[in-house]
C-alpha atoms as a printed R data frame, in Angstrom:
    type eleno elety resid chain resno       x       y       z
1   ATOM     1    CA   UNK     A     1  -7.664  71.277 -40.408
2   ATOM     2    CA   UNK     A     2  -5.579  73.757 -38.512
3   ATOM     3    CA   UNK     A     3  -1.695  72.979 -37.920
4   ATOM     4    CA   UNK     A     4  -0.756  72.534 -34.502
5   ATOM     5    CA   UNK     A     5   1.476  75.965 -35.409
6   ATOM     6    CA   UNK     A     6  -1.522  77.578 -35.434
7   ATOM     7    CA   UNK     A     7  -4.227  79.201 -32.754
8   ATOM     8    CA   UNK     A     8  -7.388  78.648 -34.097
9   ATOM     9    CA   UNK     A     9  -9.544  81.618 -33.564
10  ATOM    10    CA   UNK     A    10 -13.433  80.533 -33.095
11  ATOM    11    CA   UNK     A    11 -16.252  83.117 -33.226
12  ATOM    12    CA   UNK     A    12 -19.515  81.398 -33.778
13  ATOM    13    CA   UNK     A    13 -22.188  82.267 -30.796
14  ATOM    14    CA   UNK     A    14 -25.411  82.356 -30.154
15  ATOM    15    CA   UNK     A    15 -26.172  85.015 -27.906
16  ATOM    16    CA   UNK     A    16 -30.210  84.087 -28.131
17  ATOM    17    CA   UNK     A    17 -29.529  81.218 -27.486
18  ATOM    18    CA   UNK     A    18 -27.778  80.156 -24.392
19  ATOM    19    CA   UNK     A    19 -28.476  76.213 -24.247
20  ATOM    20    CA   UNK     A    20 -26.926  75.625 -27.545
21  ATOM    21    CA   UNK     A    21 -23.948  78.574 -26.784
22  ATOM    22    CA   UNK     A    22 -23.020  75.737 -23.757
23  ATOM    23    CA   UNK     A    23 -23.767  72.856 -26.267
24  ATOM    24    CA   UNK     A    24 -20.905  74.084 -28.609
25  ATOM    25    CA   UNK     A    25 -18.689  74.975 -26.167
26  ATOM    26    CA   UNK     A    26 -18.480  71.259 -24.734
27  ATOM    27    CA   UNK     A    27 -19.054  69.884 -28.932
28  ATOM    28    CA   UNK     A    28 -15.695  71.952 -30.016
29  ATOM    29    CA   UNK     A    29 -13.621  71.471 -26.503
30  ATOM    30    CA   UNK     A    30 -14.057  67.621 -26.943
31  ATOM    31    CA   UNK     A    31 -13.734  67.502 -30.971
32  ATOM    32    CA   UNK     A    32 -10.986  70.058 -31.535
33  ATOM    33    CA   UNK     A    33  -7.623  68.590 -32.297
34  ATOM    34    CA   UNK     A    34  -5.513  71.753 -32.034
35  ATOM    35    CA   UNK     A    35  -4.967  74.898 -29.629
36  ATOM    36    CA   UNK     A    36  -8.379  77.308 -30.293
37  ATOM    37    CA   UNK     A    37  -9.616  79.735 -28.302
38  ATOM    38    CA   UNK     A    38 -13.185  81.439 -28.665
39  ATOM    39    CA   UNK     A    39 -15.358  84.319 -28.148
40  ATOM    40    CA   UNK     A    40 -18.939  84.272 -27.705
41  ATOM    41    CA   UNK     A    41 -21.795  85.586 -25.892
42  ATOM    42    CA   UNK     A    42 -24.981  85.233 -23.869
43  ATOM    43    CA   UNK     A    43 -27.890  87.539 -23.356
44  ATOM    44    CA   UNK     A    44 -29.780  87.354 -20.339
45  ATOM    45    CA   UNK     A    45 -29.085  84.138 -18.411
46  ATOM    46    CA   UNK     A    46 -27.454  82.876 -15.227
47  ATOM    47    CA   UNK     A    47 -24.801  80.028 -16.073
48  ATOM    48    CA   UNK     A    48 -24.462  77.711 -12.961
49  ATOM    49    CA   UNK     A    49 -21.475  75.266 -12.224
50  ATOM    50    CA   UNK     A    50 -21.574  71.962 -12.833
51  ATOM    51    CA   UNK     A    51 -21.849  70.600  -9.258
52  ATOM    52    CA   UNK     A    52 -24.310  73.392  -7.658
53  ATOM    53    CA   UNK     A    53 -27.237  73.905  -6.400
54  ATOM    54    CA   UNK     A    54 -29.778  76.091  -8.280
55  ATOM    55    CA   UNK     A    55 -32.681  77.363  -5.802
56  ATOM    56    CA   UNK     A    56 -29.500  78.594  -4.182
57  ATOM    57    CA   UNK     A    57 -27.967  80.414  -6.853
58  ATOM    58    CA   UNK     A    58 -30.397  82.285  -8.824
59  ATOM    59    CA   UNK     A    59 -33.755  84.227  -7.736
60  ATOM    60    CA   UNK     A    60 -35.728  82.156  -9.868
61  ATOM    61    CA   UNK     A    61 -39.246  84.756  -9.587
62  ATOM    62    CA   UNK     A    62 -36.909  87.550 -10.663
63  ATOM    63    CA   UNK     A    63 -35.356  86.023 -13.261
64  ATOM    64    CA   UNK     A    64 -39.067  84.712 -14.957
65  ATOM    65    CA   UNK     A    65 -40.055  88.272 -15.029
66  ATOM    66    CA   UNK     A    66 -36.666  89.732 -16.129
67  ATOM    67    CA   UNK     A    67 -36.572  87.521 -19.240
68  ATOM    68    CA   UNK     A    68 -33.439  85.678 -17.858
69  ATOM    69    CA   UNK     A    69 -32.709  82.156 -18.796
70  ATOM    70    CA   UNK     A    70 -30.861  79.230 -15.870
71  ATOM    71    CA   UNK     A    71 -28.387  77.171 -17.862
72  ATOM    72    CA   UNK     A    72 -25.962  74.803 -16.111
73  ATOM    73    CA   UNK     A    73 -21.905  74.669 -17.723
74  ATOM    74    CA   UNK     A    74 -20.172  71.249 -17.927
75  ATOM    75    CA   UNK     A    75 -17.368  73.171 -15.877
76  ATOM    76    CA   UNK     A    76 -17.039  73.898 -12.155
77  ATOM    77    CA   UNK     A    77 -17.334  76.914  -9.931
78  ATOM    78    CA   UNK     A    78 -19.668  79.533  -9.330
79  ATOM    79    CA   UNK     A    79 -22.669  81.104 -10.851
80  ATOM    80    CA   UNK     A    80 -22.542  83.939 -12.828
81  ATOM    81    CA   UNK     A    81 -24.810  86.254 -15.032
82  ATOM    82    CA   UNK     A    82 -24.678  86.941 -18.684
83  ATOM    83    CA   UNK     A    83 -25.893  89.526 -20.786
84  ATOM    84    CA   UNK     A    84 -24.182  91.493 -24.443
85  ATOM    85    CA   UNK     A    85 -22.359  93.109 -21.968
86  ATOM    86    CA   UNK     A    86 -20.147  90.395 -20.921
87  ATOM    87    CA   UNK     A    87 -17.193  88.628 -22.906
88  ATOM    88    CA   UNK     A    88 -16.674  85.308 -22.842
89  ATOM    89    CA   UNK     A    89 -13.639  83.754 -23.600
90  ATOM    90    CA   UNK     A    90 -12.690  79.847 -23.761
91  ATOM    91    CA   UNK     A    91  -9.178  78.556 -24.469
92  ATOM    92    CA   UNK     A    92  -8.386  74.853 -25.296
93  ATOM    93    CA   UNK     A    93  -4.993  73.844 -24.525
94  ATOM    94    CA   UNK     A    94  -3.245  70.725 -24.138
95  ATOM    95    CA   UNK     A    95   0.100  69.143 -22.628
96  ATOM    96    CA   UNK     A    96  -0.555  71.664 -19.247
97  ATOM    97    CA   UNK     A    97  -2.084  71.368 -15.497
98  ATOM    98    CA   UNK     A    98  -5.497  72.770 -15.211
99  ATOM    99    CA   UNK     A    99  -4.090  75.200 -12.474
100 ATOM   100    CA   UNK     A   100  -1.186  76.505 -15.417
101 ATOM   101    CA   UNK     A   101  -3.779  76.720 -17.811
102 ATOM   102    CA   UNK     A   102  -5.412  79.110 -15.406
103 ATOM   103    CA   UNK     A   103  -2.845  81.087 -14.521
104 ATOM   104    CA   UNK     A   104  -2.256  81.321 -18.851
105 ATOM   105    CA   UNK     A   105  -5.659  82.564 -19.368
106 ATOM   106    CA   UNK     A   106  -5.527  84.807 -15.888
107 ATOM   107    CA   UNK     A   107  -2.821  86.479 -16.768
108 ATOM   108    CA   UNK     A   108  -3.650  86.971 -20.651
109 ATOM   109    CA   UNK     A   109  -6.845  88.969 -19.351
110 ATOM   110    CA   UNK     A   110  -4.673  91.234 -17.311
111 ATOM   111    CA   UNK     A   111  -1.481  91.930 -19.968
112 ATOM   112    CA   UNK     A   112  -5.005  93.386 -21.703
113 ATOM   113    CA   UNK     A   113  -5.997  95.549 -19.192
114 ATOM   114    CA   UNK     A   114  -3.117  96.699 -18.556
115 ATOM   115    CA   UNK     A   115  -2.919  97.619 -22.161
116 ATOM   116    CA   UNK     A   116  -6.226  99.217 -22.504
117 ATOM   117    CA   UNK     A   117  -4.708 101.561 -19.457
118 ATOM   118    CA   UNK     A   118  -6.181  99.379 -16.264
119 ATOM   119    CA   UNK     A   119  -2.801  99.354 -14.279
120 ATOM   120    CA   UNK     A   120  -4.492  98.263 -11.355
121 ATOM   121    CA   UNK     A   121  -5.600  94.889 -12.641
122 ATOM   122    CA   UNK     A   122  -4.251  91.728 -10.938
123 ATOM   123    CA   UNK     A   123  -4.736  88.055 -11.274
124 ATOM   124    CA   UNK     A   124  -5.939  86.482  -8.231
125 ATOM   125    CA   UNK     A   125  -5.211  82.453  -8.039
126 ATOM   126    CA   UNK     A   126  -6.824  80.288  -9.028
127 ATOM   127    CA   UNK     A   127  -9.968  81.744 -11.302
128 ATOM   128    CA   UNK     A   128 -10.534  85.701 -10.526
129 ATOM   129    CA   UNK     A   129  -9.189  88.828 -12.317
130 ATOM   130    CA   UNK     A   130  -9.773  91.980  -9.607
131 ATOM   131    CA   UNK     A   131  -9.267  95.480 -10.089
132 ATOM   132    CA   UNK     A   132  -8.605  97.351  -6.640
133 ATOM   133    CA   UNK     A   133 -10.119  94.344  -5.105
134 ATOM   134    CA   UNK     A   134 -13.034  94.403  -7.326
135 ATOM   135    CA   UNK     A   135 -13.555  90.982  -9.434
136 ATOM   136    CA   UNK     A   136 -13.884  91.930 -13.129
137 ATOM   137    CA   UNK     A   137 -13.465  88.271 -14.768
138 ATOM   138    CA   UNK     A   138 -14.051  85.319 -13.463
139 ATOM   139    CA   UNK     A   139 -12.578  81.478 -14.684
140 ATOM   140    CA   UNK     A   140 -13.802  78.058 -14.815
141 ATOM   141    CA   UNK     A   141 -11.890  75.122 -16.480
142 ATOM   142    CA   UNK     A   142 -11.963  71.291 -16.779
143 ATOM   143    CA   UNK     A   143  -9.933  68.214 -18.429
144 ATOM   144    CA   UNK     A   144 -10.730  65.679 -20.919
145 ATOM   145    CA   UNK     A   145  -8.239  63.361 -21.830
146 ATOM   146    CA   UNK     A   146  -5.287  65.368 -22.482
147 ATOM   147    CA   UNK     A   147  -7.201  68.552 -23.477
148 ATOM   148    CA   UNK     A   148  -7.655  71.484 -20.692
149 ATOM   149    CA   UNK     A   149 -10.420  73.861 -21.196
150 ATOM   150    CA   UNK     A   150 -10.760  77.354 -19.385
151 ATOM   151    CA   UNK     A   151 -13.298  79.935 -20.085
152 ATOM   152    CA   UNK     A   152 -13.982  83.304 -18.491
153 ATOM   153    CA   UNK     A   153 -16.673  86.298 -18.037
154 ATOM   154    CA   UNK     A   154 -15.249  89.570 -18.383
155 ATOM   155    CA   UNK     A   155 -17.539  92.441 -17.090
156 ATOM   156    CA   UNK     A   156 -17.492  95.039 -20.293
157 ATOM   157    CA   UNK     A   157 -20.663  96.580 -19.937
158 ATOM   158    CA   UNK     A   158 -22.845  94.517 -18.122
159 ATOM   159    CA   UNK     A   159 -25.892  95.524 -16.232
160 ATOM   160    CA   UNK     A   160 -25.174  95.654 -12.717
161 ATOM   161    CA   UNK     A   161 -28.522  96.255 -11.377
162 ATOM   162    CA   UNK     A   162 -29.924  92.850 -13.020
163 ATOM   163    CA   UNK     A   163 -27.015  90.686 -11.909
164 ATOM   164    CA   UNK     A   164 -27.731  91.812  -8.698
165 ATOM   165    CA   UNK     A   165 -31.420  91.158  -8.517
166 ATOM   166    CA   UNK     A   166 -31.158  87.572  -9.969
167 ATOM   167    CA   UNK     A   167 -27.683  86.106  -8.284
168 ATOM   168    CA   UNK     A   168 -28.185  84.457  -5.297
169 ATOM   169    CA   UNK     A   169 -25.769  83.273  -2.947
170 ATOM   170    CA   UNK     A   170 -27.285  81.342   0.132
171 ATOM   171    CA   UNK     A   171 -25.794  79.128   2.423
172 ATOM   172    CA   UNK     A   172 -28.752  77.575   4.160
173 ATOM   173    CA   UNK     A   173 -27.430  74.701   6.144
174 ATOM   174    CA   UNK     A   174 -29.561  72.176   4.571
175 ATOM   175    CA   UNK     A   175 -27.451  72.926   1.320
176 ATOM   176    CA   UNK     A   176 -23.622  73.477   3.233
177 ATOM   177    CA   UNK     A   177 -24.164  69.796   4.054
178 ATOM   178    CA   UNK     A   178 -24.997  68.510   1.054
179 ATOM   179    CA   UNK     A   179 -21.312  70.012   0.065
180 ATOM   180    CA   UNK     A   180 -22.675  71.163  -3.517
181 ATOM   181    CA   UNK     A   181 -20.268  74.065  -4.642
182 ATOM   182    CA   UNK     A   182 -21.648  77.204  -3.151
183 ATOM   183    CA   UNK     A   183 -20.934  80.881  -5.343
184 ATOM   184    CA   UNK     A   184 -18.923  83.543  -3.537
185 ATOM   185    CA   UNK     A   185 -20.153  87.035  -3.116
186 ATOM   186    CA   UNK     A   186 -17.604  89.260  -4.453
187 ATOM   187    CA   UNK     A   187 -18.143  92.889  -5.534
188 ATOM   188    CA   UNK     A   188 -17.425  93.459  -9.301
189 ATOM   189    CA   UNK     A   189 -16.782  96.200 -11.406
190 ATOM   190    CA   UNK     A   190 -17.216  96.699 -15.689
191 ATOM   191    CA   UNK     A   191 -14.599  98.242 -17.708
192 ATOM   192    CA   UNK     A   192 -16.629 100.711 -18.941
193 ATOM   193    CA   UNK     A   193 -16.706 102.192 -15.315
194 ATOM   194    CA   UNK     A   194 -13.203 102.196 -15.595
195 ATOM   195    CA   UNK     A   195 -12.672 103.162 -18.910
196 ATOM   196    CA   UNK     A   196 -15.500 104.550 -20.783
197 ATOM   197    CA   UNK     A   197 -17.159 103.281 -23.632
198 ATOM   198    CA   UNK     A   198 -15.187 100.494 -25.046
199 ATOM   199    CA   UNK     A   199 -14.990  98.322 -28.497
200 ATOM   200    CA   UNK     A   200 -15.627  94.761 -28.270
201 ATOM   201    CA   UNK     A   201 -13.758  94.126 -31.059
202 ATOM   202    CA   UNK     A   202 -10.743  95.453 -29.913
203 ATOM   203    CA   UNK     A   203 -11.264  93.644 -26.793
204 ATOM   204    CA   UNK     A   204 -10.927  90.115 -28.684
205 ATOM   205    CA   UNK     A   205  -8.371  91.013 -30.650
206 ATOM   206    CA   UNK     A   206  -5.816  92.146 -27.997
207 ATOM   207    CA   UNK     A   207  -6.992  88.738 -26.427
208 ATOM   208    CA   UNK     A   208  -6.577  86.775 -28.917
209 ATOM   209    CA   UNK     A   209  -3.193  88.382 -29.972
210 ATOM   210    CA   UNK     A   210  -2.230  87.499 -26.234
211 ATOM   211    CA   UNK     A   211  -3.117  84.154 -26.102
212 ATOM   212    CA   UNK     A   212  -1.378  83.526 -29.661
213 ATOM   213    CA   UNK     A   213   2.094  85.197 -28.177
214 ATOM   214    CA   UNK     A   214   1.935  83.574 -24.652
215 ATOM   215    CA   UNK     A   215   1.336  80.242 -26.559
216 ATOM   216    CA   UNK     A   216   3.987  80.576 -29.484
217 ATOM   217    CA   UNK     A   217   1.589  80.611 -31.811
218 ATOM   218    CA   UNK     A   218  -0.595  82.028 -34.829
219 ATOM   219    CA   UNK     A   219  -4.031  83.123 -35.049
220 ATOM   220    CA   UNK     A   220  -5.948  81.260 -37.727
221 ATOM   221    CA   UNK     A   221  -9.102  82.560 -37.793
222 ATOM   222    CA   UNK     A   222 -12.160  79.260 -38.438
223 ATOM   223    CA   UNK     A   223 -15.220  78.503 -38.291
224 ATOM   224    CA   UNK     A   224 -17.324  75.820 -36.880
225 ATOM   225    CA   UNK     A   225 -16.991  72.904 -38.331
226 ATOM   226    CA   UNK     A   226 -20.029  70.754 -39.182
227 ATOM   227    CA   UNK     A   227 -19.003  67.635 -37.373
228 ATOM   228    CA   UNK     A   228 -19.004  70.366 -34.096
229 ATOM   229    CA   UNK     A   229 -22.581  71.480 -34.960
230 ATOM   230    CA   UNK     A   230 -23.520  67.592 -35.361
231 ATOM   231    CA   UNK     A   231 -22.411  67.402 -31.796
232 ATOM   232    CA   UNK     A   232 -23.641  70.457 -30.161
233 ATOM   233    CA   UNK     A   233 -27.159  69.768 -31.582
234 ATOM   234    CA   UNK     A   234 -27.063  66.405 -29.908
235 ATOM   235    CA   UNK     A   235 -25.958  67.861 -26.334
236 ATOM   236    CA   UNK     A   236 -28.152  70.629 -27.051
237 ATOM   237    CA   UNK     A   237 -31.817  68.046 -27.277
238 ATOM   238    CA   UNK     A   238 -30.416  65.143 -25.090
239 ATOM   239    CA   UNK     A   239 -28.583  67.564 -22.681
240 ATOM   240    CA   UNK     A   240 -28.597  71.219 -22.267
241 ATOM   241    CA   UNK     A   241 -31.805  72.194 -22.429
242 ATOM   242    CA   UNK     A   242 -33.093  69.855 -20.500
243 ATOM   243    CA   UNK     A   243 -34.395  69.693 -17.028
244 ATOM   244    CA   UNK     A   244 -32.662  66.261 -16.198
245 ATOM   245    CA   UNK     A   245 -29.121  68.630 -16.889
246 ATOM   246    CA   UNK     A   246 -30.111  72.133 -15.742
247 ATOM   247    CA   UNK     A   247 -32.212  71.279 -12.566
248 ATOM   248    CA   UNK     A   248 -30.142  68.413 -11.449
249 ATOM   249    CA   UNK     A   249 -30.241  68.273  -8.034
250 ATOM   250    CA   UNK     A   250 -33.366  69.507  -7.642
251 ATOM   251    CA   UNK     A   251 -35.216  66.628  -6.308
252 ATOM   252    CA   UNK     A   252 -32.788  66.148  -2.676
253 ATOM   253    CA   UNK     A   253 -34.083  69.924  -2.232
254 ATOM   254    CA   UNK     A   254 -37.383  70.372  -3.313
255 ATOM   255    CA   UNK     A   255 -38.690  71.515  -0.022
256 ATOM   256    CA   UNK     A   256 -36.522  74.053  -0.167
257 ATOM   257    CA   UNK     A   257 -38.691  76.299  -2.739
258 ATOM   258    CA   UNK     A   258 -41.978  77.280  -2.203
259 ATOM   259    CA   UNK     A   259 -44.666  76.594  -5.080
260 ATOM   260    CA   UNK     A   260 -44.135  79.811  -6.945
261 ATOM   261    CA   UNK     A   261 -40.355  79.318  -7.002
262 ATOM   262    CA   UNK     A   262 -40.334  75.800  -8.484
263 ATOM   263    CA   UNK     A   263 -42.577  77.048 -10.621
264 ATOM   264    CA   UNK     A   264 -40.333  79.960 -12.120
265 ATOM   265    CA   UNK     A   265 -37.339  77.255 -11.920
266 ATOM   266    CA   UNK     A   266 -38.680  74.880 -13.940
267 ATOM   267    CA   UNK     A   267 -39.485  77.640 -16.840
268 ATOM   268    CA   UNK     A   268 -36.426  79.782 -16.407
269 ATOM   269    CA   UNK     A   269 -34.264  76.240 -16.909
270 ATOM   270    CA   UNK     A   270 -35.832  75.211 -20.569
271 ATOM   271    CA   UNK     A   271 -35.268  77.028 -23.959
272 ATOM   272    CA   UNK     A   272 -38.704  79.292 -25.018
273 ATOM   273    CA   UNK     A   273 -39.599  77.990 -28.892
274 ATOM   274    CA   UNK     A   274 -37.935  80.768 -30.226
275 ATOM   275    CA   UNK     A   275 -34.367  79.329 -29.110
276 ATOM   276    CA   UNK     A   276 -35.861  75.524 -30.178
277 ATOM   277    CA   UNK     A   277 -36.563  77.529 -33.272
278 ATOM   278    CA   UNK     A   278 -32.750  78.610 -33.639
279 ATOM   279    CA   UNK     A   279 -31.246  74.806 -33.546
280 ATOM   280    CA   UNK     A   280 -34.209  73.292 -35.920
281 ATOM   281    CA   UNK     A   281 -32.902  76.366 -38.359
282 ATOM   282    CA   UNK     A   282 -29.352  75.285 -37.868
283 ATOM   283    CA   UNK     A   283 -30.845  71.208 -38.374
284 ATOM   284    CA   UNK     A   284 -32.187  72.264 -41.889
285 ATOM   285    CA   UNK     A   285 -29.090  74.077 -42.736
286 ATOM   286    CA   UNK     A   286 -27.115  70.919 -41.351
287 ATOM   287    CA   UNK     A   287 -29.864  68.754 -43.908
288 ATOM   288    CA   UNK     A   288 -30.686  67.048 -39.990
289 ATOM   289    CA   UNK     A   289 -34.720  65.561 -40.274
290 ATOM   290    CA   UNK     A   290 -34.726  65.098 -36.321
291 ATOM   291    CA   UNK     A   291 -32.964  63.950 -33.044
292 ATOM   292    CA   UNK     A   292 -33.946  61.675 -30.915
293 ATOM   293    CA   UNK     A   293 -35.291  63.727 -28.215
């Protein structure tokens, strides 16, 4: 177990697998007992908020034939799109506001891009991080108990043209008034535009050097632990990748879709066997028979 001295450093990610990536996050925000912060990735999905609305967040056709996967955060905020191109970052703090804990991670992310030679980088209260006006990270961040949780997006390389074709950002009155939480457009902008080609690696560990000075603190790196894994493979079956989470909503709106779309929804939102495949692995290695489904 970690001292509270120390930042644990997490890197364990599934980027096939973006059901069970979500699953972890919310098993090691709600089990970890000390400051950690963690880097993962996705490839090819849209991530929705916890309180929106997905026929109006994601082009559901598109994404079916693009290969990209719906998955919905326990967090707020908007949508966004995923792919090896984008960083994600989560820090879990404690004895701090939410909005503080934003304004930490915010300005973290900038100190680095202003290191890496992006003067022009700003944080922009409460949950973007713009360059010239351009978004380039985005935050979302909840509470439990006395922990905070905030993770982020940065843009590294990220393929524009996709994110494009399979955000959506509609504002169709028969949504407004249901008052789910609607996605802003905002132009955005990768660092390799800015910058070139980049190194991941020494992305994370200017961030993670940045989060362990701003908080006082040193990097220890971990791994997960196996009571996390226990968890996340729970959420994972009896949560995330089902249609009960992911689609929720979906019934007040139906009408909304036509057959086609509903269709493409209701595959886009559900992990293909291959990523069931990749938590039944991580059950044998765990010695887990089966869950409960």
């Amino acid at each position: 177990m970690a001292s509270l001295m120390h930042l644990r450093l997490i890197k364990t990610e599934w980027p096939e697998n973006p059901y069970l990536n979500l699953a972890y996050e919310e098993a090691f925000y709600k089990l970890t007992n000390t400051p950690t912060i963690r880097f993962w990735r996705n490839n090819k999905a849209v991530v929705i908020g916890r309180l929106q609305f997905p026929i109006t967040e994601i082009n559901a056709i598109i994404a079916k034939n693009l290969g990209v996967k719906l998955v919905r955060r326990f967090t707020g905020g908007g949508a966004v799109y995923h792919d090896l191109g984008v960083l994600n970052y989560s820090v879990v703090v404690s004895s701090i506001s939410l909005e503080e804990a934003f304004k930490l991670a915010g300005e973290v992310v900038v100190n680095v891009l202003h290191e890496l030679g992006v003067k022009n980088a700003y944080y922009k209260p409460l949950t973007d991080i713009d360059v010239d006006e351009l978004k380039i990270s985005g935050l979302a961040g909840s509470k439990y108990g006395n922990r905070i949780i905030v993770h982020g997006s940065m843009l590294i390389s990220s393929d524009k043209n996709t994110l494009w074709q399979v955000l959506r950002a509609s504002k169709r009155e028969e949504v407004v008034k249901k008052k789910f939480t609607h996605s802003r457009i905002r132009q955005v902008i990768t660092l390799e535009e800015i910058l070139g080609k980049v190194d991941f690696s020494d992305i994370t560990e200017r961030l993670a050097l940045t989060f362990s000075k701003k908080l006082g603190l040193i990097i220890e790196p971990s791994q997960a632990t196996i009571r996390e894994l226990l968890f996340a493979v729970d959420l994972y079956w009896k949560k995330y990748s089902t249609l009960e989470w992911n689609l929720t909503y979906i019934s007040e709106l139906k009408e909304l879709a036509s057959d086609d779309e509903y269709q493409a929804l209701m595959e886009i939102s559900k992990p293909n066997i291959h990523q069931d495949k990749v938590v039944k692995d991580l059950m044998k290695t765990l010695n887990i028979v089966k869950f409960n489904t």
